[in-house]
C-alpha positions as CSV (number, residue, x, y, z in Angstrom):
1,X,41.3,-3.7,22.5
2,X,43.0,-6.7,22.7
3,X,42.2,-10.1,23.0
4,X,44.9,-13.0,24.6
5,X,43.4,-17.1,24.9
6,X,46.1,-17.6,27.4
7,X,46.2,-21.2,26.9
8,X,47.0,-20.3,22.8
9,X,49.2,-17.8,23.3
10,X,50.7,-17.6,26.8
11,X,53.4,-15.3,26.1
12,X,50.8,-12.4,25.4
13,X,51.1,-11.8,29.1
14,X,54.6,-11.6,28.5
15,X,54.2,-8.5,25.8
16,X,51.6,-7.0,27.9
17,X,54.4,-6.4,30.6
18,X,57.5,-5.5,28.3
19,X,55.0,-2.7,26.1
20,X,54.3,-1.0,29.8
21,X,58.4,0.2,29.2
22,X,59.5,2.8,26.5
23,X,62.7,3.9,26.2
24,X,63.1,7.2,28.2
25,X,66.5,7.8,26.6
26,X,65.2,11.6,24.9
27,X,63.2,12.1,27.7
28,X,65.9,11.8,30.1
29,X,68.3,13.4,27.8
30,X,65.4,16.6,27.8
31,X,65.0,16.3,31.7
32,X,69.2,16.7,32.5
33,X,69.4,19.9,30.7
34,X,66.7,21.1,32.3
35,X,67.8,20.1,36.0
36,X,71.3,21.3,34.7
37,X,69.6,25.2,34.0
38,X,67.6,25.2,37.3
39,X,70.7,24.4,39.5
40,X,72.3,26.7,37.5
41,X,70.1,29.6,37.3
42,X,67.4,28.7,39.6
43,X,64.5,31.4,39.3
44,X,65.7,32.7,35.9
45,X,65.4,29.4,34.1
46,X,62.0,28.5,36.4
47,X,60.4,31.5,35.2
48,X,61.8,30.8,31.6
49,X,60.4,27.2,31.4
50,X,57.2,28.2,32.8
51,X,56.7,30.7,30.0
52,X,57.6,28.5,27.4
53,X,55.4,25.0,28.8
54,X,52.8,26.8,30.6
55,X,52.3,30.8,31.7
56,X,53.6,33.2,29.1
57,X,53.2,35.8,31.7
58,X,54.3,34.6,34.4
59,X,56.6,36.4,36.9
60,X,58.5,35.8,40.0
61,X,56.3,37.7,42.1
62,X,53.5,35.2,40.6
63,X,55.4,32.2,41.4
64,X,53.9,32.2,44.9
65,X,50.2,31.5,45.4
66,X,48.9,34.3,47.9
67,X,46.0,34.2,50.4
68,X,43.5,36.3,48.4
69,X,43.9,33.6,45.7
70,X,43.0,30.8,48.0
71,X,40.0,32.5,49.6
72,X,38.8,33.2,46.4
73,X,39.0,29.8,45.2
74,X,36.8,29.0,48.5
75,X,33.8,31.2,46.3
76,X,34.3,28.8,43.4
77,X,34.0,25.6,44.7
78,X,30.8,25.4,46.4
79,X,29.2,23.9,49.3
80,X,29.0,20.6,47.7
81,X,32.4,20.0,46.7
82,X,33.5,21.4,50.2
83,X,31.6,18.9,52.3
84,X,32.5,16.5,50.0
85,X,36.4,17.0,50.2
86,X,36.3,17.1,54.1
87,X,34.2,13.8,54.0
88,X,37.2,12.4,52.3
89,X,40.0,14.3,54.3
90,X,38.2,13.0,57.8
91,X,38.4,8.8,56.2
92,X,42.2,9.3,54.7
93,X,43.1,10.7,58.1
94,X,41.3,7.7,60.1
95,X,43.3,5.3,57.5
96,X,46.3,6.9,58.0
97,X,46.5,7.5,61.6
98,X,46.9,3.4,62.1
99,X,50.4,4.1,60.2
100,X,52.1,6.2,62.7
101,X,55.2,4.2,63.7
102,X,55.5,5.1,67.3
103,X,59.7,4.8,68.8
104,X,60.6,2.2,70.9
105,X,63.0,0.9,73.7
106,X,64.3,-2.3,74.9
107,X,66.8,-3.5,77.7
108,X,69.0,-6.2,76.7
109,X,71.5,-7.6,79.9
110,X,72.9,-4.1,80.4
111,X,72.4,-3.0,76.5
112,X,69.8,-0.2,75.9
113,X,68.3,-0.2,72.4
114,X,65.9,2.1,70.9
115,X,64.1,3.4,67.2
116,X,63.6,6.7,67.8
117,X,61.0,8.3,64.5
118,X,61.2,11.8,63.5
119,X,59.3,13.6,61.1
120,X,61.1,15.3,58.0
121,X,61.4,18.6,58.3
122,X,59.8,20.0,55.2
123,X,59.0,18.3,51.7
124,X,57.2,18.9,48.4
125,X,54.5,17.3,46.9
126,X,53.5,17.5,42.8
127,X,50.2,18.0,41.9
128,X,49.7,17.0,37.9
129,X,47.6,19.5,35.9
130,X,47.1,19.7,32.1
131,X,43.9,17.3,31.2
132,X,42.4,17.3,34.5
133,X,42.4,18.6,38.2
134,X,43.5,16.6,40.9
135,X,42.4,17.5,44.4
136,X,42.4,13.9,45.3
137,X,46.3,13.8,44.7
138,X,46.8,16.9,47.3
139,X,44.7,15.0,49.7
140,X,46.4,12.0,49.7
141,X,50.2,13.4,49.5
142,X,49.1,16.2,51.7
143,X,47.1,14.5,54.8
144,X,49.8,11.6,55.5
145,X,52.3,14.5,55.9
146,X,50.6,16.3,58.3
147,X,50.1,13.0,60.4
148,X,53.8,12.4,60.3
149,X,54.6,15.6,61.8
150,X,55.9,17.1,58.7
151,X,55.9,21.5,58.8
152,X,56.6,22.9,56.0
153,X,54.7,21.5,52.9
154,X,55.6,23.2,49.7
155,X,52.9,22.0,46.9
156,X,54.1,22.6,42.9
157,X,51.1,22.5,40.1
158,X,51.3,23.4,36.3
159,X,49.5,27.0,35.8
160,X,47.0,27.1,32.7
161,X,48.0,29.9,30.0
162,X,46.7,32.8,31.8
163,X,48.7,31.6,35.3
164,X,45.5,30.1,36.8
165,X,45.5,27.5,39.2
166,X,42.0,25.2,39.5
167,X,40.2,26.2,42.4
168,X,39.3,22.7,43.3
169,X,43.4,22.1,43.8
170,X,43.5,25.3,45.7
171,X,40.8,24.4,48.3
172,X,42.1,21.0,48.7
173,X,45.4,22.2,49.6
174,X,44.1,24.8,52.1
175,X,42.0,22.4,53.5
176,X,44.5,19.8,53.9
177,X,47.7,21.3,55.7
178,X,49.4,23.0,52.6
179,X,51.8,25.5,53.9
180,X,53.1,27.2,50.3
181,X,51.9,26.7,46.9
182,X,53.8,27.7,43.8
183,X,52.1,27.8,40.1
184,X,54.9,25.5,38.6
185,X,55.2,22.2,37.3
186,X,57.2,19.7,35.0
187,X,60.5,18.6,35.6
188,X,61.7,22.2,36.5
189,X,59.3,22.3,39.6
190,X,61.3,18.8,40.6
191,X,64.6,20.5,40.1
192,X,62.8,23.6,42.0
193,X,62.5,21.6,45.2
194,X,65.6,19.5,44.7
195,X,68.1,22.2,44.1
196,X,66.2,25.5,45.8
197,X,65.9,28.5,44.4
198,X,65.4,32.2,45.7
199,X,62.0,31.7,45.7
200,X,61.3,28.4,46.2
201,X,63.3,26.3,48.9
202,X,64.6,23.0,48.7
203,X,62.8,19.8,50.2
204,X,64.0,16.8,51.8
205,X,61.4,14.6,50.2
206,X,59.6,14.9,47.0
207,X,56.4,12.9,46.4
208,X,53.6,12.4,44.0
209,X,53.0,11.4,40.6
210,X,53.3,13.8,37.3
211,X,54.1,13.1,33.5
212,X,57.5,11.4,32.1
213,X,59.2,14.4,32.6
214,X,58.0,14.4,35.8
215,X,59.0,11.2,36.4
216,X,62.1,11.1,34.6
217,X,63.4,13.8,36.9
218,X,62.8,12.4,40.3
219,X,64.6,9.2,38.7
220,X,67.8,11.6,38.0
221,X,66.7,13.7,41.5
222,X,67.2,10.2,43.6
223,X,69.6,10.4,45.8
224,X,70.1,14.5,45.7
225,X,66.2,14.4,47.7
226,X,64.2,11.7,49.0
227,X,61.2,10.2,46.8
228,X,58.9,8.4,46.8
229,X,58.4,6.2,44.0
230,X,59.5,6.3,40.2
231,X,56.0,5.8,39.1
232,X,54.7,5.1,35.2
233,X,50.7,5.5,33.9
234,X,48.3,4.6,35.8
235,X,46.8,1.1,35.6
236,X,43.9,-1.3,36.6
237,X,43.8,-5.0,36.1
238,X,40.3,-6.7,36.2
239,X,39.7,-10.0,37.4
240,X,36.3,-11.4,36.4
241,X,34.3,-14.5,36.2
242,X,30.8,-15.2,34.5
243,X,28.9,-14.2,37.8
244,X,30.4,-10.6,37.4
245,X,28.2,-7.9,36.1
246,X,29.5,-6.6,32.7
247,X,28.5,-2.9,33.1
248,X,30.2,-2.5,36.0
249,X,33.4,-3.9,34.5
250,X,33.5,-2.2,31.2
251,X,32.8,1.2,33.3
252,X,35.5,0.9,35.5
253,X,37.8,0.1,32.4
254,X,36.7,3.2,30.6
255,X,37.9,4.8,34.4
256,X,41.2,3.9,34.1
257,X,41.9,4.7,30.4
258,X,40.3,8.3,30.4
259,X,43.1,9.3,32.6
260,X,45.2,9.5,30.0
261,X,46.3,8.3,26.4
262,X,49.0,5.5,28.2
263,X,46.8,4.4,31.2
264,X,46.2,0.5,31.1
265,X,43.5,-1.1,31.8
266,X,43.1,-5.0,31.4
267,X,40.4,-7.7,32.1
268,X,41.5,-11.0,33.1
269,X,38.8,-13.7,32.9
270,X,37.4,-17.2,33.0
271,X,34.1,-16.1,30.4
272,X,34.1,-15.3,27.1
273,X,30.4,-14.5,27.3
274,X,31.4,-11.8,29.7
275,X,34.4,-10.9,27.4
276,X,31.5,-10.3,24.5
277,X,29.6,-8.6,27.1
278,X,32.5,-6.3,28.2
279,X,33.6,-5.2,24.3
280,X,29.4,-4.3,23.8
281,X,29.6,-2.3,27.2
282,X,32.4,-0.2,26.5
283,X,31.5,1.1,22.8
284,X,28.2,1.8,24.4
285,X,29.6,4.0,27.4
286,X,32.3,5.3,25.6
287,X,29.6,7.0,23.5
288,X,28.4,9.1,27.0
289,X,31.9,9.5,28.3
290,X,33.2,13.8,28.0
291,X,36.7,12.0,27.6
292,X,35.9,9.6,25.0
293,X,38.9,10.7,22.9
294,X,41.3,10.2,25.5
295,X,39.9,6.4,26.5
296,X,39.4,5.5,23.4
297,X,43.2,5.9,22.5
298,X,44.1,4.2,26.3
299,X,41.8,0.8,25.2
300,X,43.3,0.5,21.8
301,X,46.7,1.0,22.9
302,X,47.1,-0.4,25.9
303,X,43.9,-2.1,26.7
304,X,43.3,-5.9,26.7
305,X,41.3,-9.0,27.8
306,X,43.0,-12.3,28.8
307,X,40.6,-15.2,28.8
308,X,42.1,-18.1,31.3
309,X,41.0,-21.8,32.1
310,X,40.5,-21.0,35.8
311,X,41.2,-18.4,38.1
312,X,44.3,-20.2,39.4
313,X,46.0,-19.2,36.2
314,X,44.3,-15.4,36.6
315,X,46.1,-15.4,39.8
316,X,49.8,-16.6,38.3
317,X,49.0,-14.0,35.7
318,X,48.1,-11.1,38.1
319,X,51.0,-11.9,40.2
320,X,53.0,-11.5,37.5
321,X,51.8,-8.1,36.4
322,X,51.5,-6.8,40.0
323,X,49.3,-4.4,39.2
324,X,48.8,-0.7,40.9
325,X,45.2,-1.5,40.9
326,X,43.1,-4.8,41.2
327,X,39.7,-5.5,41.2
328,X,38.1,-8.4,42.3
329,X,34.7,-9.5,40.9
330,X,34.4,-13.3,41.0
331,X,32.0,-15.1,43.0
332,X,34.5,-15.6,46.4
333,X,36.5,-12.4,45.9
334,X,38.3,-12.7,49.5
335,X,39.3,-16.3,48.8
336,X,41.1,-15.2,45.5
337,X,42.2,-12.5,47.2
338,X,44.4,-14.8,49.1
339,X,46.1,-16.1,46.0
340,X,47.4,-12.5,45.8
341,X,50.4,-11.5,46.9
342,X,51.5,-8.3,44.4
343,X,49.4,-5.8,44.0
344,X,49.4,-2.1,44.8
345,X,45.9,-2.0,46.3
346,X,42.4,-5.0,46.0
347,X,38.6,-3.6,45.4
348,X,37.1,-7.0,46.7
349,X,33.4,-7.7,45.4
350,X,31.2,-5.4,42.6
351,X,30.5,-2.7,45.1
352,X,34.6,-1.7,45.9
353,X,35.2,0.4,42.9
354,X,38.2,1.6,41.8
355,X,36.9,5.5,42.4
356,X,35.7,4.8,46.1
357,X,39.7,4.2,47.1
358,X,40.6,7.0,44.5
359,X,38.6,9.5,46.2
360,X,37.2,9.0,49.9
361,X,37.4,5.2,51.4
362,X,40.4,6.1,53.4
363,X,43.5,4.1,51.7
364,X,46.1,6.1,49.9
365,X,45.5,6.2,46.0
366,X,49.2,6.9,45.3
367,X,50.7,3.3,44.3
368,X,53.3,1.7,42.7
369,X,52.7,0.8,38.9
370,X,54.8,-0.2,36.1
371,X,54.9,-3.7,38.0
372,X,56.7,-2.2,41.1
373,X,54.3,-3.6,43.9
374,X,56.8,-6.2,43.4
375,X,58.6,-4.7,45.6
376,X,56.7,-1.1,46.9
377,X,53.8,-0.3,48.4
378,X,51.3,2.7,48.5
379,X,52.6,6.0,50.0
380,X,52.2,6.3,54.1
381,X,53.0,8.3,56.9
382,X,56.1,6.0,57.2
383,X,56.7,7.9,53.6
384,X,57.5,11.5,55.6
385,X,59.7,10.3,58.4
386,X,62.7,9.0,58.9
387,X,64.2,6.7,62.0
388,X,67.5,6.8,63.8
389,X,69.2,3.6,66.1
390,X,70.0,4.2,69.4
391,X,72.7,1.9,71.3
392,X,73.6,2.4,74.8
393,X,76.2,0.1,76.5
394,X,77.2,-0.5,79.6
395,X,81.0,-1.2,80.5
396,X,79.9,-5.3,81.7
397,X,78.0,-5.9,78.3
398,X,80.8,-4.3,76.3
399,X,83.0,-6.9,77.5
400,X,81.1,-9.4,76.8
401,X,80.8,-8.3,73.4
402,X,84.2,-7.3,72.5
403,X,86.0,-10.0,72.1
404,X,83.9,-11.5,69.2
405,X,83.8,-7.9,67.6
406,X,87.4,-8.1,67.6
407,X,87.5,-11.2,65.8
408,X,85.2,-10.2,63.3
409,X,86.9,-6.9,62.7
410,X,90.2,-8.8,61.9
411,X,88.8,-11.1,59.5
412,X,87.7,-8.5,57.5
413,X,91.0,-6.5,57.7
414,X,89.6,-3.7,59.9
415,X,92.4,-3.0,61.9
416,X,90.9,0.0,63.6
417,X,87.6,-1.4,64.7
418,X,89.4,-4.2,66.3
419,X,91.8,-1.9,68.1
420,X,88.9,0.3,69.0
421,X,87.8,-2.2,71.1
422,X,91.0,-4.2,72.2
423,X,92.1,-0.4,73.5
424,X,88.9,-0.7,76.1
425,X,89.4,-3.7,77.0
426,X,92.6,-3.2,78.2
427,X,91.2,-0.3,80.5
428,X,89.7,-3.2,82.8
């Protein structure tokens, strides 16, 4: 893991940010072809990429997750996991219930304006596979959907060889207002719910985060279907001072990076005692971890420590990283808190870990990375609706108005907007 002495070597920070981009070029080259055959072909070439990436045997009566499948992933999961998962549902709904943007009307000297919200009709969320299960990302893709109104929820997942989905994933989606399920994924599952297919139909909005290919086709899909975010590997950024408790720190490191081989995690602090303390911590840990192969390849890669003067200069830094995830462990986390103004989500104080908002606090865990809480945010209900204008005029206000439409219509050469009005008001 790497070691930056900001004051010796400022523009560390600097390669810290630019290493977070890779060229996609191949990747993108990959994804259009693939796009290209689902448009084409739709369930042929689905069926045919699946086989090849994921599910030699899979079929197109096999695409679509039935109702004996999801009862008996019920008999898998346990009692444990399902009080647990509704725990979480019941605090992500609370959360995201204080989102729903509610229309509005006001009456302006004989001009009625109003925002009038509707939810989207029907969408599709991605749920990664591969290394890991993730009922956490139906949950949070899943619940602010349903808040927003949204009926038709079509969920895409990657299959394991024998066309299995993990129960876990299955539950989570029955539990959580999942109306279809399909045992797909990659960038063909994107084009899936862009394009339509016989068997699976097209969304208005796709959300949720998946591999490069994943993410390389919602970047190409923008514009042909809503989405949410173009997001990169997932990230944490540490801020830490000498009263912070080194355990705590290097664990919630080792958290980040086990995801997988390009998550970043990186501790920004004003100790090199804690720094020492850190590097001891996470050899040590990494020694119990199951996924100690997969961290140990995130730290060395794309892990680092950058020791600062004072945490006014931590700030500057994080600011400038505007990380998807940021801890706070310094001795008045809410007063640096206020030094922050990009970042995707805060954990204030030792006891707001990271895996509390991953799992069951109540904010929404899927957040801008690659820098982009520069100008994003997390995903909300906002995320599955849509809002229309509403003007009503009355003939009195129009003519109060017209004449300066008029003269801004002609100074930009719009002869038709200004005669569009002129005409009316010659109707007096």
């Amino acid at each position: 893991m790497r070691i930056i002495d900001y004051t010796r070597e400022p523009t560390g920070v600097r390669q810290l940010l630019d290493r977070r981009w890779s060229d996609t070029t191949s990747i993108e080259r990959t994804v259009r072809e693939i796009l290209d055959a689902v448009r084409s072909n739709g369930d042929e070439a689905l069926l045919r990429l699946t086989a090849e990436l994921d599910c030699p045997e899979i079929t197109r009566v096999g695409l679509q997750v039935g109702a004996g499948e999801l009862d008996r992933a019920y008999a898998f999961v346990g009692r444990k996991f399902l009080k647990a998962l509704r725990a979480a549902r019941t605090n992500v709904k609370r959360y995201h219930r204080r989102q729903l943007p509610r229309s509005w009307r006001m009456d302006a000297k004989g001009m009625a304006l109003e925002q009038r919200f509707y939810p989207l009709e029907r969408v599709g969320i991605y749920v990664p596979g591969g290394k890991a299960a993730y009922p956490s990302t139906v949950l949070m893709n899943a619940v602010p959907a349903v808040i927003a109104g949204v009926r038709e929820i079509a969920m895409v997942t990657p299959p394991d060889r024998e066309g299995k989905i993990a129960p876990a994933v299955l539950v989570a989606a029955a539990e959580c207002g999942v109306t279809e399920i399909y045992r797909v994924g990659g960038a063909h599952s994107i084009a899936a719910l862009a394009f339509g297919t016989d068997t699976i139909r097209r969304v208005d909005k796709i959300t949720g985060p998946g591999n490069a290919y994943v993410t390389a086709a919602k970047r190409l899909l923008f514009g042909q279907v809503g989405i949410d975010s173009v997001a990169g590997p997932t990230e944490v950024v540490i801020v830490a001072d000498q009263t912070a408790n080194a355990r705590f720190v290097a664990a919630d490191m080792i958290a980040q990076a086990e995801h997988d081989e390009e998550a970043s995690s990186i501790l920004v602090t004003t100790s090199t005692t804690l720094t020492q303390q850190v590097e001891l911590e996470i050899a040590l840990q990494l020694e119990r971890s199951r996924r100690q192969a997969i961290a140990r390849v995130s730290l060395d890669r794309h892990g680092a420590v950058v020791l600062v003067p004072t945490l006014k200069e931590a700030a500057t830094i994080i600011n400038e990283l505007a990380p998807e995830h940021l801890e706070v462990m310094v001795h008045q986390p809410e007063k640096f808190a206020g030094r922050i103004t990009r970042a995707g989500a805060l954990f204030l104080g030792p006891w707001s870990a990271e895996a509390i908002g991953d799992y069951i606090a109540g904010p929404n865990h899927t957040l801008p990375t690659m820098g982009t809480a520069r100008f994003s945010s997390a995903l909300s209900v906002a995320d599955f609706m849509r809002f229309s204008s509403v003007l009503g005029l009355g003939k009195k206000r129009f003519m109060k108005l017209a004449p300066h439409v008029e003269v801004l219509a002609e100074a930009e050469g719009l002869d038709g907007h200004a005669a569009a009005v002129r005409i009316r008001m010659e109707r007096r």
